[in-house]
PLY file of the C-alpha trace (Angstrom):
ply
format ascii 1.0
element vertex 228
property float x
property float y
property float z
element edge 227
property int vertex1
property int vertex2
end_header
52.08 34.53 93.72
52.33 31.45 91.38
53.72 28.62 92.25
54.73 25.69 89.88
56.20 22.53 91.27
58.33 19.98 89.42
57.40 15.81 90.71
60.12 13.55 91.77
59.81 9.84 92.30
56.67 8.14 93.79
54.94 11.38 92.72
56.50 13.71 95.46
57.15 17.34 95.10
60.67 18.29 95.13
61.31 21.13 93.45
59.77 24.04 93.19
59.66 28.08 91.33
57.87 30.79 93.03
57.10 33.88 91.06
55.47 37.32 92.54
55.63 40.53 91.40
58.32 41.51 94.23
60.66 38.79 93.09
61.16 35.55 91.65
62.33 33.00 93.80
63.59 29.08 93.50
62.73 26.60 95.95
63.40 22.85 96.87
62.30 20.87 100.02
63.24 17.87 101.82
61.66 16.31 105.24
59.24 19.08 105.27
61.09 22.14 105.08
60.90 24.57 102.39
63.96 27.04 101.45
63.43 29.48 99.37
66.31 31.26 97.12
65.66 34.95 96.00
66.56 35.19 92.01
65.61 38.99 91.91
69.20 41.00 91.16
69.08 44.39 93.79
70.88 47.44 92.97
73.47 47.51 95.33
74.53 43.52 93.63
74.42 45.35 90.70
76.57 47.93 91.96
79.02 45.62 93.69
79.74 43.65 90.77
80.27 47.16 88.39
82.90 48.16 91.22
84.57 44.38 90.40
85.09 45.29 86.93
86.28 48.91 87.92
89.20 46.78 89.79
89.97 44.49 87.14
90.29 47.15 84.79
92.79 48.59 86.95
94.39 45.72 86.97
94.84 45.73 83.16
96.41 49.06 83.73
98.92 47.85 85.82
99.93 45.36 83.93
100.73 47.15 80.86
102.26 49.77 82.59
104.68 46.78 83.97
103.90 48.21 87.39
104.53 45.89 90.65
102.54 45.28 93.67
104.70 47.38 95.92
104.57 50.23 93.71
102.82 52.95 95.14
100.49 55.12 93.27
96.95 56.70 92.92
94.13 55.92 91.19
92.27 58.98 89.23
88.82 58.71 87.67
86.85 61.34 85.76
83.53 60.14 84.71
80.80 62.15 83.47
78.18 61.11 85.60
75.41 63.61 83.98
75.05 60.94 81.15
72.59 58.21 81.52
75.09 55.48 80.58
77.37 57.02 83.36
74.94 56.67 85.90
74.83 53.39 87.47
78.66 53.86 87.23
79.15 56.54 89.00
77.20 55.56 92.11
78.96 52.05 92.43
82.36 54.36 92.20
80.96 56.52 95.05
79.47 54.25 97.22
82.14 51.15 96.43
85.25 53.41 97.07
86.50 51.66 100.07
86.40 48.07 98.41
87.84 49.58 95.31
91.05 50.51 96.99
91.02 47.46 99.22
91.10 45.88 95.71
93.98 47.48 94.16
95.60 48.56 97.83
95.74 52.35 96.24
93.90 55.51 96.65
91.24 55.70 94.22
90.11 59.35 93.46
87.38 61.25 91.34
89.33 63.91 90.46
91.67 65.60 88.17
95.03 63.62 87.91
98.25 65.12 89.69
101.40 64.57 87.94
103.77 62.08 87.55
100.89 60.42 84.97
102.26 56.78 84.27
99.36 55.72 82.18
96.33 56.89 81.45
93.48 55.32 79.38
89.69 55.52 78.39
87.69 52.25 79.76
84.72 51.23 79.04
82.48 49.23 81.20
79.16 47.83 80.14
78.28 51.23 78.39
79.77 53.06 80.65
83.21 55.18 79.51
85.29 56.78 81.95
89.26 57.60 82.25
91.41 56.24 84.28
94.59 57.42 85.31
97.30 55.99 87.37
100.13 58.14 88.99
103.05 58.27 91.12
107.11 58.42 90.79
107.76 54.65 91.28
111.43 55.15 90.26
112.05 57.69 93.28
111.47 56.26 97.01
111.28 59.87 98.64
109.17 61.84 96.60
106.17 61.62 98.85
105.64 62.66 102.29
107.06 59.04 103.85
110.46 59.36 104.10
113.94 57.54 105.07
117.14 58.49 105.81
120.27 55.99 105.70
121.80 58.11 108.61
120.98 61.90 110.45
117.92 63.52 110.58
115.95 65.24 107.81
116.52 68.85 107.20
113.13 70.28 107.64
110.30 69.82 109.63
108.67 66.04 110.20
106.99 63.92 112.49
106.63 60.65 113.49
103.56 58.33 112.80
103.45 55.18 114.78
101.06 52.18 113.80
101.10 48.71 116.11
105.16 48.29 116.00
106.72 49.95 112.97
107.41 53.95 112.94
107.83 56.55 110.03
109.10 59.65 109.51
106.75 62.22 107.43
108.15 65.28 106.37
105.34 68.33 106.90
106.41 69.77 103.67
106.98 67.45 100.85
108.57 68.81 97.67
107.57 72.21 99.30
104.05 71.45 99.20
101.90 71.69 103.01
100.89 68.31 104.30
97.30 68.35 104.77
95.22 65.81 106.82
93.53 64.10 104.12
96.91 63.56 102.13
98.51 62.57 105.58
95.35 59.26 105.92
95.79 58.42 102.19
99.89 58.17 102.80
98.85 56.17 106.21
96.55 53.88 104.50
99.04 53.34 101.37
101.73 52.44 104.03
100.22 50.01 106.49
97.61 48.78 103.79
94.60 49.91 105.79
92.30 50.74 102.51
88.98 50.07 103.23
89.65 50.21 106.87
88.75 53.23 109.22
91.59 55.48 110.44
91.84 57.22 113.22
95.26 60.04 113.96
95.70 61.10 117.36
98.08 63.42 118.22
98.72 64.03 122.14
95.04 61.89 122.80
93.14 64.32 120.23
91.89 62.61 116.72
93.47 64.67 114.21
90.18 66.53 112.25
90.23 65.56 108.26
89.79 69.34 107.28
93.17 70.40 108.92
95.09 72.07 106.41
97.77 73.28 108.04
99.53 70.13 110.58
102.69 72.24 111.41
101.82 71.50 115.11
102.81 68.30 114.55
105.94 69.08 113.96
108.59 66.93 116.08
105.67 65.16 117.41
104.09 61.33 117.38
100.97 60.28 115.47
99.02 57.22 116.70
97.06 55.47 114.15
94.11 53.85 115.46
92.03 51.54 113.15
88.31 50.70 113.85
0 1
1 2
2 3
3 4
4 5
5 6
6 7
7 8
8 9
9 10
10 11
11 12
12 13
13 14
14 15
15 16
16 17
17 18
18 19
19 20
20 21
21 22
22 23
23 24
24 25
25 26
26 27
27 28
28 29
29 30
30 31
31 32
32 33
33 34
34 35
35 36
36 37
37 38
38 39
39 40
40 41
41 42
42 43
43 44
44 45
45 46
46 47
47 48
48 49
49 50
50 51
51 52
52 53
53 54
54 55
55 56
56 57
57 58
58 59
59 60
60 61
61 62
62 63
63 64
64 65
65 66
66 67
67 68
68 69
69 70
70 71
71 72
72 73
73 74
74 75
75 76
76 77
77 78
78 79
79 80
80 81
81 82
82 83
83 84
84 85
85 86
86 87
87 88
88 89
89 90
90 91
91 92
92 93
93 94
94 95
95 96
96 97
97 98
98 99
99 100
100 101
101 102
102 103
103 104
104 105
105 106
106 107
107 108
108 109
109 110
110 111
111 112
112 113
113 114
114 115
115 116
116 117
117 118
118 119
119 120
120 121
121 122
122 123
123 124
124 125
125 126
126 127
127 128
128 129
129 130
130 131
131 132
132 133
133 134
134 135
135 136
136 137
137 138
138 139
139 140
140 141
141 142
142 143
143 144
144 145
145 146
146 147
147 148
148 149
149 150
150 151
151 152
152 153
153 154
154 155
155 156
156 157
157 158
158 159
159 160
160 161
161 162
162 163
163 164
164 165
165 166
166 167
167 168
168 169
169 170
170 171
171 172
172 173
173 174
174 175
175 176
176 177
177 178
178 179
179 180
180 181
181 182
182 183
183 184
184 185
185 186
186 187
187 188
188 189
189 190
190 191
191 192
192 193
193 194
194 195
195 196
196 197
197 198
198 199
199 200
200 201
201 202
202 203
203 204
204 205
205 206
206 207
207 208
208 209
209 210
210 211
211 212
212 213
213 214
214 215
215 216
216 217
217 218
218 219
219 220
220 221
221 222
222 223
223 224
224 225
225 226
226 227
């Protein structure tokens, strides 16, 4: 390593720059102890900061599409990850999922855009070009699986998820279409803002597995969600 130093008054050290060939590294000491600050950028700062500007673009989005914070949608991204440029990219979307959607408190997904499309546009990110897509039916409050009813019960099968002190009703078959386990976190997560948080369904002391397709045995049941 080489060390340079930088003289203060009455000729004493008090700065100093440390460069090796794992890192480069600033330093400064005062009453004898020396601290050290690594310079060298790693790849998962690298990736955490690409992941920040995957959120702010998102933002953007939002904002021209004159959405509101408690609008509920999902996030769709198709990248083509087999180009170099798309690379870096892609792994930060992968590995940074969870504190993308605890950024923009929505389901963030890498594939192909369901409909109700409210805007959809091609971003680019240093180099990097992807598409993103935001959907949902923000002018309808039932078309998903959560679901209220000013008086009766729904006709159809539902169940009841239950999460610290507040209840909802989720139909089994929304729009005609079977509730499936992952859909069911996702709609958990988007209604007690739990993105980026663990989730746990249990359903008569049993976690609910994520590859259930088929949840009609929860029908007229309760759901517990646990968060770790």
């Amino acid at each position: 390593a080489v060390v340079s130093t930088q003289s203060g008054h009455y000729g004493r050290d008090v700065g100093y720059e440390v460069n090796s060939e794992s890192g480069s590294y600033a330093a400064a000491s005062m009453h004898n102890v020396l601290v050290l600050l690594d310079l060298s950028t790693d790849q998962e700062m690298m990736d955490e900061g690409l992941a920040r500007e995957v959120i702010n673009r998102i933002q953007k989005l939002r904002k021209s599409a004159k959405l509101v914070p408690t609008d509920k949608i999902s996030i769709f991204y198709a990248i083509d990850s087999k180009k170099k440029d798309n690379e870096d990219m892609s792994r930060a979307m992968r590995n940074y999922q969870d504190f993308i959607e605890t950024g923009v408190k929505s389901p963030f997904l890498g594939e192909p855009a369901q409909e109700n499309v409210i805007i959809s546009e091609e971003v680019e990110v240093k180099g990097s070009r992807f598409q993103l897509t935001l959907c949902g039916d923000v002018k309808k409050s039932s078309s998903g699986p959560v679901v209220q009813w000013p008086q009766g019960r729904p006709s159809g099968k539902y169940f009841t998820v239950n999460y610290n002190d507040s209840s909802r009703e989720i139909l089994l078959q929304p729009n005609g279409n079977q509730l499936s386990a992952i859909r069911l976190e996702r709609e958990v997560k988007a209604m007690y803002g739990l993105f980026g948080r663990t989730v746990i369904l249990s359903f008569n002391g049993s976690a609910v597995k994520c590859t259930t397709r088929d949840l009609t045995f929860l029908d007229g049941g309760i759901v517990t969600v646990i968060t770790a």
